[in-house]
C-alpha positions in Angstrom: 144.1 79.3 14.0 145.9 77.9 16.9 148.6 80.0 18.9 149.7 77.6 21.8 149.5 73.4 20.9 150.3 71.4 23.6 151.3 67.6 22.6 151.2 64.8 24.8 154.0 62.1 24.1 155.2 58.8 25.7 156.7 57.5 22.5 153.9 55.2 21.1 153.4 55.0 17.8 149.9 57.3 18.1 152.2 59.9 20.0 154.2 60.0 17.1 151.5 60.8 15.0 150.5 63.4 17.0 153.4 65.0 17.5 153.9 65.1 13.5 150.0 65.9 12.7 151.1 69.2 15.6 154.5 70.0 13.5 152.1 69.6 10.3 149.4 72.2 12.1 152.1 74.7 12.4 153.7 75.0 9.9 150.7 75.9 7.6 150.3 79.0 10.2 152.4 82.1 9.9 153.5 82.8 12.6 153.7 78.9 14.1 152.2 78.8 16.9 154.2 77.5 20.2 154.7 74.1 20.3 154.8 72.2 23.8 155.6 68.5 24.4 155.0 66.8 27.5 156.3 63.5 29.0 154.5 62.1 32.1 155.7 59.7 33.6 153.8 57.5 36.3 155.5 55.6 39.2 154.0 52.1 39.4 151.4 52.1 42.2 152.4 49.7 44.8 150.4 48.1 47.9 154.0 48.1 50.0 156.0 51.5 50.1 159.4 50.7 48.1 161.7 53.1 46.9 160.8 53.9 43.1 163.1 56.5 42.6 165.2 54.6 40.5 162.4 53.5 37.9 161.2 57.2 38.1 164.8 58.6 37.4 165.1 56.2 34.5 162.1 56.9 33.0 162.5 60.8 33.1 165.8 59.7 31.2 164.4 57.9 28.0 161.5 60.2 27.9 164.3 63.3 27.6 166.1 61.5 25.4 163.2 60.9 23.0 162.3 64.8 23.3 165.8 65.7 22.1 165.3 63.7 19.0 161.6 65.3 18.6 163.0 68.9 18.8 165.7 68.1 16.3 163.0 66.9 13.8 161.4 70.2 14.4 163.9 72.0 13.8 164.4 70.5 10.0 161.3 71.9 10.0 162.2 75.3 10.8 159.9 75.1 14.3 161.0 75.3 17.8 159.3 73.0 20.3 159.9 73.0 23.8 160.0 69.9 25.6 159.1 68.9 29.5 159.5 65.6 31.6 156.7 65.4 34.5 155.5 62.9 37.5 152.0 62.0 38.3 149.0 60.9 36.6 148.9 61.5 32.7 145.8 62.7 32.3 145.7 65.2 35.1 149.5 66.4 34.4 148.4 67.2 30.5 145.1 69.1 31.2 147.3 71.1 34.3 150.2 72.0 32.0 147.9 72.7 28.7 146.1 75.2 31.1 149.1 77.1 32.5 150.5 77.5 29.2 147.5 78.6 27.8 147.2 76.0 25.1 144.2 76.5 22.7 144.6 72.8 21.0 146.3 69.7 23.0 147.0 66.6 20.8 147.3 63.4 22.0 147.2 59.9 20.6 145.1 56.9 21.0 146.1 53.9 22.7 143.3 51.3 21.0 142.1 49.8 23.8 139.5 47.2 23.8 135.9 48.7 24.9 136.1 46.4 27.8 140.0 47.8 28.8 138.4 51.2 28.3 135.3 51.0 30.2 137.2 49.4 33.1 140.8 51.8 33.0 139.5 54.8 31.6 141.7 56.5 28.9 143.8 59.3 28.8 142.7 60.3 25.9 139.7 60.1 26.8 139.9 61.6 30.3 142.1 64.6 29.0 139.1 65.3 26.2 136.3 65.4 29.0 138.7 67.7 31.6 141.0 70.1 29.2 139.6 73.1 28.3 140.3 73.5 24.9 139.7 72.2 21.6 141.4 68.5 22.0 142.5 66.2 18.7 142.7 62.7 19.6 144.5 60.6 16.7 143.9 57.5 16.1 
């Protein structure tokens, strides 16, 4: 079935799901495939240049401290995930990291935007289904 599954996480409720709909995925194969979970984090956009380290630093902080619980409730499981933190846009980072790890399924959630929000901002979801190449499960 699947040998590489990339998840993307940023601790919604949807990433949560997807992150146990990827755990559920491997265990039913023998062997489990690799498990990768990526954290993106986007500094704000700003029209003045201000230092943003500190939000960005922060961030990276919660994020890794939300993956350390994730791989512990892998390893009840009797899987191993392995867990990054990474800057830039979410979309772009997901598809760029799925690729060098040579992920054959990338699992993300769905935020539940309105159509309008959607249509105006895009979706990661969305954007990371048109760019990735490979099979992509979007949960809603």
């Amino acid at each position: 079935m699947f040998k590489r599954i990339m998840v993307a996480f940023d601790g919604s409720e949807k990433s949560h799901e997807a992150f146990d709909l990827a755990l559920e995925l491997a265990s039913l194969q023998k062997p489990a495939p690799a498990i990768f979970i990526v954290s993106v984090v986007q500094p704000p956009e700003s029209l003045y240049f201000v230092d943003m380290s500190g939000a960005v630093d922060a961030a990276t902080s919660h994020y890794e401290q939300m993956l350390d619980e994730l791989a512990l409730k892998a390893k009840e499981k009797n899987l191993l995930i392995k867990t990054e933190v990474v800057i830039g846009h979410p979309a772009d980072k997901i598809v760029k990291m799925a690729r060098e790890k040579n992920c054959d399924l990338i699992v993300v959630g769905h935020k539940g935007r309105s159509a309008i929000e959607g249509f105006l901002l895009g979706s990661v979801s969305r954007r990371v289904a048109a760019e990735a190449g490979c099979t992509v499960t979007i949960v809603k």
